[in-house]
C-alpha positions in Angstrom: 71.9 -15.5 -6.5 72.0 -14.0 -3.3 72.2 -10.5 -4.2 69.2 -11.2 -6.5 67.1 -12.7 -3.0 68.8 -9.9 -1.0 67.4 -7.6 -3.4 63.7 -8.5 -3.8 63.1 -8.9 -0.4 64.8 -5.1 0.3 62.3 -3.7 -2.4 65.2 -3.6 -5.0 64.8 -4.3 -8.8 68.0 -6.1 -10.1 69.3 -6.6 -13.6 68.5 -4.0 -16.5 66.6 -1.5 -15.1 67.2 -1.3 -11.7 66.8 2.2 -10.4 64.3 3.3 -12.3 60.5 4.0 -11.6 57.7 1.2 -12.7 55.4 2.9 -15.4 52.2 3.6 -13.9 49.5 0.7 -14.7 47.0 2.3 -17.5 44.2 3.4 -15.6 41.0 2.3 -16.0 39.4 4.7 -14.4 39.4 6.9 -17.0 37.9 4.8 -19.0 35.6 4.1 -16.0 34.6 8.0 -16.2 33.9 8.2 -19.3 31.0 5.3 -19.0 29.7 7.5 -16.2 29.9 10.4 -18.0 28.2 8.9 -21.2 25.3 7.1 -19.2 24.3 9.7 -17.4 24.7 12.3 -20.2 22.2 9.6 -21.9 19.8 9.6 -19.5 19.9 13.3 -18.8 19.2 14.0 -22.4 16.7 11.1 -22.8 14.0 12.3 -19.5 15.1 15.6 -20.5 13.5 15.6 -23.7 10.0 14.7 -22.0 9.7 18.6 -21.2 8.1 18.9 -24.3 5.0 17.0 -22.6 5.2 19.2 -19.2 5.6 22.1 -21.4 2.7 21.3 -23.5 0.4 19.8 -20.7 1.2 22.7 -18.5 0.2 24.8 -21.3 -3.2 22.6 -22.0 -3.8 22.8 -18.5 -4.6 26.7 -18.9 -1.1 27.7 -17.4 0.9 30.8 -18.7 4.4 29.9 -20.4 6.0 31.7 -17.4 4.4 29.6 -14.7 5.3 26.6 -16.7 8.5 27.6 -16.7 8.8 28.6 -13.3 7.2 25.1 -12.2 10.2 23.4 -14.0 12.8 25.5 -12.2 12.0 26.0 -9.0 10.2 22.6 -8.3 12.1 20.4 -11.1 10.0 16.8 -10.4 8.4 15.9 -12.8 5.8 13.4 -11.7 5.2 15.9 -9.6 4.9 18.6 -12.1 2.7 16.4 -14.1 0.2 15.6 -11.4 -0.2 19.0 -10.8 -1.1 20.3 -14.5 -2.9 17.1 -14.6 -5.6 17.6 -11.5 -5.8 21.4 -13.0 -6.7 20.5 -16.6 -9.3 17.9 -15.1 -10.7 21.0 -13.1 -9.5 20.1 -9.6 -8.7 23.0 -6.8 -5.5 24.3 -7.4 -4.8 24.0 -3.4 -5.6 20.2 -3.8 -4.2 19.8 -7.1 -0.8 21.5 -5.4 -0.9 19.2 -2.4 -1.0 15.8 -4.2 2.0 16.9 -5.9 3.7 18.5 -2.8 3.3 14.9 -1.5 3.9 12.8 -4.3 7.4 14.6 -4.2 8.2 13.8 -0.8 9.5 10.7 -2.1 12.5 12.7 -2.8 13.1 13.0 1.0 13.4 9.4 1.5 16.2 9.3 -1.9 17.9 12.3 -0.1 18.4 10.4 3.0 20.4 7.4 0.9 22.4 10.0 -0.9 23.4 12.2 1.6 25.6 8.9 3.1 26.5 8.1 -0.4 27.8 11.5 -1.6 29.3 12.9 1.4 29.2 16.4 0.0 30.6 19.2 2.1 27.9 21.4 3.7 28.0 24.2 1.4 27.3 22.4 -1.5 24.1 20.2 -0.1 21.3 22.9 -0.4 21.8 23.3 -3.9 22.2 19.2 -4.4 19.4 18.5 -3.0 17.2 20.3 -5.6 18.4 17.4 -7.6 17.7 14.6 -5.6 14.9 12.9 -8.0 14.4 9.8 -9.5 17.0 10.1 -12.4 19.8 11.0 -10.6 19.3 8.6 -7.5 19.4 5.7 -9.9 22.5 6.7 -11.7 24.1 7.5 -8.5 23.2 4.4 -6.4 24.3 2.3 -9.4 28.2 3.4 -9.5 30.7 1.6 -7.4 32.4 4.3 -5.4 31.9 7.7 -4.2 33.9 9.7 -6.2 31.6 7.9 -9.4 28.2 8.6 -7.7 29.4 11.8 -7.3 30.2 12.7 -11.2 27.3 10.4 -12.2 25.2 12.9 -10.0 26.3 15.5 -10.9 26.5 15.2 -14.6 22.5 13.4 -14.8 21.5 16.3 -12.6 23.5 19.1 -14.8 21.8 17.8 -17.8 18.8 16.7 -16.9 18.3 20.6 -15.2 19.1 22.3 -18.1 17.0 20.6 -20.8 14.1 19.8 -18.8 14.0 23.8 -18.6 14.8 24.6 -22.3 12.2 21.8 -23.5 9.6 23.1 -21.0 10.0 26.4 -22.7 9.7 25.2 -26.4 6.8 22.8 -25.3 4.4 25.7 -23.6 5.5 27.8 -26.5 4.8 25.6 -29.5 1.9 24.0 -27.9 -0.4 24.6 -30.7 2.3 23.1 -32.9 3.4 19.9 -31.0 -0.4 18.7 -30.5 -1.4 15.3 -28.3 1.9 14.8 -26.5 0.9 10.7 -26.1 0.8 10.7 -30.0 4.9 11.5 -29.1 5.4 9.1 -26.6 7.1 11.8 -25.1 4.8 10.9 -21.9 6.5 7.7 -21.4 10.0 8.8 -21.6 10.8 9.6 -18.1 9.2 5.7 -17.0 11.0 3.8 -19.8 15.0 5.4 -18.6 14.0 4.9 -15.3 12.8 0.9 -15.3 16.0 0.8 -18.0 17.8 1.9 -14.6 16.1 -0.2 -12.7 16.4 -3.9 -14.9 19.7 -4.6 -14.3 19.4 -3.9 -10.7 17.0 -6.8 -10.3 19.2 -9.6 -9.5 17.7 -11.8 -6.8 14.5 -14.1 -8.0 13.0 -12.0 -4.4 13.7 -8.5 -6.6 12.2 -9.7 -9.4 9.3 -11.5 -8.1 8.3 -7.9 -5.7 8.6 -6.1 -9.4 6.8 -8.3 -11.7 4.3 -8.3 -9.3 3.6 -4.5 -8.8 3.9 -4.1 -12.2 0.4 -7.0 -12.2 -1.0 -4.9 -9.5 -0.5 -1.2 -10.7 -1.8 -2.1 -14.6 -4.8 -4.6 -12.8 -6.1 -1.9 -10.9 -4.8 1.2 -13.3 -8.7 1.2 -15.3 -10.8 0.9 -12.1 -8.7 3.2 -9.4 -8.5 6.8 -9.2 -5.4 8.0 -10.2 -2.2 7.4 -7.4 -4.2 4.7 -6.4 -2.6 2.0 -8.4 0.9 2.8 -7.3 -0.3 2.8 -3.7 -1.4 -1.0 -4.3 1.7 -1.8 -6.6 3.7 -1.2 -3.3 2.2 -4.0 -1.6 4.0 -6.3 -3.7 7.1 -6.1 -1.7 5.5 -6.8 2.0 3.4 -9.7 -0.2 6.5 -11.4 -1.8 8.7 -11.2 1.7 5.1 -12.6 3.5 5.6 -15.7 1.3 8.9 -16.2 0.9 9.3 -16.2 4.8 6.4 -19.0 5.0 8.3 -21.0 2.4 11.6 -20.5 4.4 9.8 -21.6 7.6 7.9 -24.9 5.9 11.1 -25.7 4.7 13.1 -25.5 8.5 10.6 -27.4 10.0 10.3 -30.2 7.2 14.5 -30.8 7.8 13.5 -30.3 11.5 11.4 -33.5 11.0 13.6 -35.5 9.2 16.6 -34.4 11.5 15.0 -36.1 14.6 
């Protein structure tokens, strides 16, 4: 009995087996990769199919196939890329029509900020990264659990997002002709439906989902008698709006138990 205490509290296994190494536990972070892997894979293909509609709009819009393609590769946003071909098929000025887009992307600025601290990559790597910093791959990252995760769900979305946002903006400006109204797709709601998919489970706090269901009121209310960006501007004031009320509530509240205190 006392060599068996003696023995656990020195570290030692007694009985059958002593000696030997303990088995190491069955990881679950392989398992845990593979779930990274497999969502971002998903939503790399899913938003990357939408290329068809850039491909075809940009093609609608009066643009050659190779400045389609060139759009997707070098400035790879495509809200951004879609606003663009959008103002130039309305008949806009392509200096206007490129600085709404140039600022509707700066968005990405503010997501590379949050991702910088969240990937830590090594300096060398960070120019090239941050030609991926959009939507998609901001939501995948910030939804993992640890760094070395946001890194591979990064990585992966961004990989495969890249590539067949590219091939599909090819085949759309190619096959324009062929493809027709990209709405009567829905290939124009793609990207917007994987990305509040992202977002939904992220809404946990009755304050979250108040600030969304209300920008979602505000940006289809105002969607049929605003200009276009205008609705989203207005949308955003549903988070200074919710926090406005919710601190009165908070206050009415302290000073009621205040009164009932004294």
């Amino acid at each position: 009995m006392a060599d068996d205490v003696a023995g656990r509290v020195a570290g030692r296994q007694t009985g059958p087996g002593a000696g030997q190494r303990p088995e190491p536990a069955a990881g679950p972070g392989h398992a845990a990769r593979g779930a990274v892997i497999r969502d971002a894979l998903g939503v790399g293909i899913a938003v990357g199919l939408s290329g068809f509609a850039f491909g075809v709009t940009a093609a609608g819009s009066g643009l050659s196939v190779a400045q389609a393609c060139v759009l997707s590769l070098l400035v790879f946003t495509g809200a951004s890329q879609f606003a663009l071909v959008g103002a130039l098929a309305a008949g806009g000025n392509p200096f206007t029509a490129a600085a709404g887009a140039f600022f509707l992307g700066t968005r990405n600025a503010f997501y590379g900020l949050r991702l910088s601290q969240l990937l830590a990559l090594p300096k060398a790597v960070k120019p090239f990264a941050a030609h991926w910093v959009i939507d998609e791959t901001t939501a995948v990252s910030l939804a993992q659990r640890d760094r070395s995760s946001a890194r591979l769900g990064f990585t992966v979305t961004g990989l495969s997002l890249y590539v067949l946002w590219n091939a599909t903006t090819l085949l759309g400006a190619l096959g324009a002709e062929a493809i027709g109204d990209t709405a009567a797709w829905g290939l124009d709601a793609a990207g917007p439906a994987v990305f509040l998919a992202l977002l939904a489970p992220m809404l946990k706090t009755a304050t979250e989902r108040a600030v969304a269901v209300l920008a979602l009121v505000l940006g289809l209310g105002f969607l049929p008698v605003l200009p276009a960006g205008v609705p989203v501007l207005v949308a955003a004031l549903a988070a200074p709006a919710v926090l406005y009320v919710k601190g009165r509530g908070e206050r009415a509240r302290s000073a009621t138990d205040e009164g009932r205190t004294r």
